[in-house]
N, C-alpha and C positions, 0 to 999 in steps of 0.2 A: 552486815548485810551486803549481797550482791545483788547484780544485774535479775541471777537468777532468782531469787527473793523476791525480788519487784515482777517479776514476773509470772511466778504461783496466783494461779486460777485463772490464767489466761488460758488463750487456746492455742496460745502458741509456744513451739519446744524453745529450748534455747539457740538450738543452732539454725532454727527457723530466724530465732529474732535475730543472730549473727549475718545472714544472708539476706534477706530479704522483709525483716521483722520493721519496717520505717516508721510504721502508725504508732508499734508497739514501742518502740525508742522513744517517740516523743513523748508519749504516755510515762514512761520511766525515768525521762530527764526531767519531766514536770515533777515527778515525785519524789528525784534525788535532787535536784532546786531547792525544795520546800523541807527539805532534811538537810539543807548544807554541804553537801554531795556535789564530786566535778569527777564525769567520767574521764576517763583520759582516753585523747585515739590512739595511742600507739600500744596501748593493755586493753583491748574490746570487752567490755565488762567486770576492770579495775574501776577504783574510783579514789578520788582525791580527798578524804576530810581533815575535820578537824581531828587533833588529838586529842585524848578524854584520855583518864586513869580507868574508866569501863575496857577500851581496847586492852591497855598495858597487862589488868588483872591477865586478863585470861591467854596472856603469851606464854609459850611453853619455852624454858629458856633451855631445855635438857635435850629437847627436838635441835641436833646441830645439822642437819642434812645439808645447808648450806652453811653454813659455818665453816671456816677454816682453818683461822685461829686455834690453836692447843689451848689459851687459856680458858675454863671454864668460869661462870658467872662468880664462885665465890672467890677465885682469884682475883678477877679482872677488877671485882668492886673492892679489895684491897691498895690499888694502884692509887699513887698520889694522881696520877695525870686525868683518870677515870674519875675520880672524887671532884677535882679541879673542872673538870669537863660537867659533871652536875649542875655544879654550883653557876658557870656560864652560861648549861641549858639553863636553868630557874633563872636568871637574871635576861639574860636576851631572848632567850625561846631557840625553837629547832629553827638551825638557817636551811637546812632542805631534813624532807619528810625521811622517814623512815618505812622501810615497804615491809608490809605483812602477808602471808598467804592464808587462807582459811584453810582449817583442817578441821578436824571435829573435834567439837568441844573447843574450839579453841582459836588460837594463830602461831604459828609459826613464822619468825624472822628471816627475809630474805636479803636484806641489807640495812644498814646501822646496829649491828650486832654491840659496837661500842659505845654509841649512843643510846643505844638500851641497857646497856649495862648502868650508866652511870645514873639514868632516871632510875633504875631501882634502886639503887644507892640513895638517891636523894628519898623517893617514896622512904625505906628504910630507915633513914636517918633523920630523916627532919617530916614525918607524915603528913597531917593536913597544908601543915604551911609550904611545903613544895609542889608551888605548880608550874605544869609547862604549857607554854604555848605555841604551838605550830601545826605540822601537818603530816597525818599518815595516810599511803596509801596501802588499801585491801585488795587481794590478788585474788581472784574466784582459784579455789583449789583442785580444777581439773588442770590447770597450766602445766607441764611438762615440766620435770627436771632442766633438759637443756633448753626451755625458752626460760626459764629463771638463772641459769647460772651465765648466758647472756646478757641479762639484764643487771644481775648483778655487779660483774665484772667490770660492766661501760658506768653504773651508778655510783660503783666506789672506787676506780682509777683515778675519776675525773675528782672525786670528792678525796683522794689520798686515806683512804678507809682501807681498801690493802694494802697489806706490805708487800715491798719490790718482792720478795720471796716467794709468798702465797702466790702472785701474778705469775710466776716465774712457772711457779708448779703447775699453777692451771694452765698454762700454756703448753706445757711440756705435756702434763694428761692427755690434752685436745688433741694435740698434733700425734703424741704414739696410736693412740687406743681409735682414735678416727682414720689414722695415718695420713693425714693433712699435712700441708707444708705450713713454714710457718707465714708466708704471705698469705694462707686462710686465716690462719691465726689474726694477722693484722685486721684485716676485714671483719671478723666476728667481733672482735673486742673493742673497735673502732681505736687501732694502736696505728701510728707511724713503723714503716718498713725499719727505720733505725731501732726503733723501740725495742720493736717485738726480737730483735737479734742481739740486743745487750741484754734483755730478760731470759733469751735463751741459754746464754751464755753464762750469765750470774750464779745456775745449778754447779757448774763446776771449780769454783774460785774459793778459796783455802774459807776453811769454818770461819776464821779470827776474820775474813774481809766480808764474809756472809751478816756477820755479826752487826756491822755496821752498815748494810747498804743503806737504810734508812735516812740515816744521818747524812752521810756523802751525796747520794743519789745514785742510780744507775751508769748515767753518762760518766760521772768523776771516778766510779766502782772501774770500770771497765781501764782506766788509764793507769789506777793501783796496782789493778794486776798485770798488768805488760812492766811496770815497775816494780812488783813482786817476782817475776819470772827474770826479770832480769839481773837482782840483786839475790835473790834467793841463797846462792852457794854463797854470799857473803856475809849475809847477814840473816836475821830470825825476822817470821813474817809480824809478827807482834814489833818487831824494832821499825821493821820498815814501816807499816803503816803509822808508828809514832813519829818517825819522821815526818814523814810526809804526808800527812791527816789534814794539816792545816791547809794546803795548797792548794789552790784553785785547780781545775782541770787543765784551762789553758799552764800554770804553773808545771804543773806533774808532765806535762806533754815537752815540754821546754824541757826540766830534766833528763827524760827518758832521750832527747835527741843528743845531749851535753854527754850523757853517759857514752852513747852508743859511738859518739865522736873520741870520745875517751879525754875532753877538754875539764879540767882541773876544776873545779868548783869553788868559786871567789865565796869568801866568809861576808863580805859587806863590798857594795858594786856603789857606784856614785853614776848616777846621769845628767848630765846639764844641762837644762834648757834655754830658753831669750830672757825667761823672769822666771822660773823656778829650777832645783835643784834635787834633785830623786835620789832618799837613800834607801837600797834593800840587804836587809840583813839574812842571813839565810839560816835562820833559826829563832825561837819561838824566845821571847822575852819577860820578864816579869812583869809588875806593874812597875814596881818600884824603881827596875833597870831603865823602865823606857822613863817614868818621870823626870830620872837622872842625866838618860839620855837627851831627854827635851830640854833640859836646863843648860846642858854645855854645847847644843847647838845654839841656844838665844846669849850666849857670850858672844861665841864667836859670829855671829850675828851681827852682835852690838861692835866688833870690831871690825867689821867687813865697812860697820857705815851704812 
């Protein structure tokens, strides 16, 4: 149900009640009150409810118009992480809502596209005993393509629901096809000016470092590759990013100066403090090595006194 819903057999339009409709608003919040209904201001006749398996049924999960993702539902609900993420919704509930848009016959998903996957999953695998609790909001379905894919953008950056990639793309969309710079971009997405130019950037950076921006993040992505570009003719981008995976960003930045310096690369560095002593290795150890190693520094430890 919508605003406009609540509003059949009045005498007034909907874009009356938008404008200047006050009597007819409060007549509508008295009756989305009394159905458990929170309109929200910043969606003028969305509203905020509970979740029910009545909404869920009738979601069209093959309608991807907002969707970005490749993977489709029966993939996504194969994933261990997607199954895992069920089982946390059923146990905790939705920590934020899931937004749907009215269509006919139906809803369509405007964000938590991955959070609905795994509630089917759940529905699917474990029926009446899977329930969730939290909250959906309904999107009247005259909304505009681009007033949703704004909304979607700012609701899943901040909730990490897209990938750097996906962001990457829709930024790059905006800016060709609008011809926008991408300080627009910042502003529509509500992205920091850094931001939105390491997302620009990330479209051109070798498949193998594509693969992983997730993991790393954008800001550590962007220091691989200036340390991709620069060891390239030496080495394979697959070796270097095993190198140097593990390394913090400030790390990778220190390299890329050490390189550029052409200063020799110490295998194990010692630092001395007033009361401690700092060892750095400069490569990735086992368990069993560092155990080892832990044990012949508490020797010499015990002989230091």
């Amino acid at each position: 149900m919508s605003v406009k819903d609540l509003l059949d057999g009045t005498n007034y339009s909907y874009d009356q009640y938008q404008k200047t409709g006050d009597e007819v608003r409060k007549n509508a919040m008295a009756n989305m009150a009394y159905r458990g209904m929170t309109e929200l201001q910043n969606l003028p006749g969305a509203f905020l409810t509970e979740f029910n398996r009545e909404f869920f049924q009738r979601v069209d999960f093959g309608d991807r118009k907002y969707i970005l993702r490749e993977d489709g539902l029966e993939k996504m609900v194969g994933e261990e992480t997607v199954q895992a993420l069920a089982i946390s919704i059923h146990e905790v509930g939705l920590i934020n809502p899931i937004y749907l848009q009215e269509v006919e016959g139906g809803y369509r998903i405007v964000s938590g596209y991955r959070r609905s996957c795994a509630i089917h999953y759940g529905y699917d695998q474990y029926g009446d005993e899977f329930e969730v609790e939290g909250k959906v909001v309904i999107i009247p379905e005259d909304y505009t393509r681009e007033e949703l894919e704004v909304l979607q953008v700012n609701e899943n950056t901040h909730r990490k629901d897209l990938n750097i990639l996906e962001l990457a793309y829709r930024i790059h969309t905006y800016c060709s096809k609008e011809r926008k710079t991408l300080e627009d971009a910042a502003e529509r997405y509500n992205l920091s000016s850094s931001q939105t130019q390491r997302l620009a950037k990330a479209l051109s950076y070798p498949k193998e470092l594509k693969g992983i921006l997730d993991e790393v993040g954008i800001s550590k992505a962007e220091e691989m590759n200036k340390l991709i570009k620069l060891l390239n003719s030496e080495k394979s981008v697959v070796d270097i990013i095993e190198e140097y995976r593990d390394l913090t960003r400030d790390e990778i930045r220190a390299e890329i100066k050490r390189i550029k310096k052409g200063i020799v690369r110490k295998e194990v560095e010692f630092k001395a403090g007033r009361n401690t002593t700092t060892v750095k290795i400069a490569r990735s150890l086992s368990e069993e090595s560092m155990k080892e190693l832990e044990e012949y520094i508490k020797v010499l430890m015990s002989r230091e006194g």
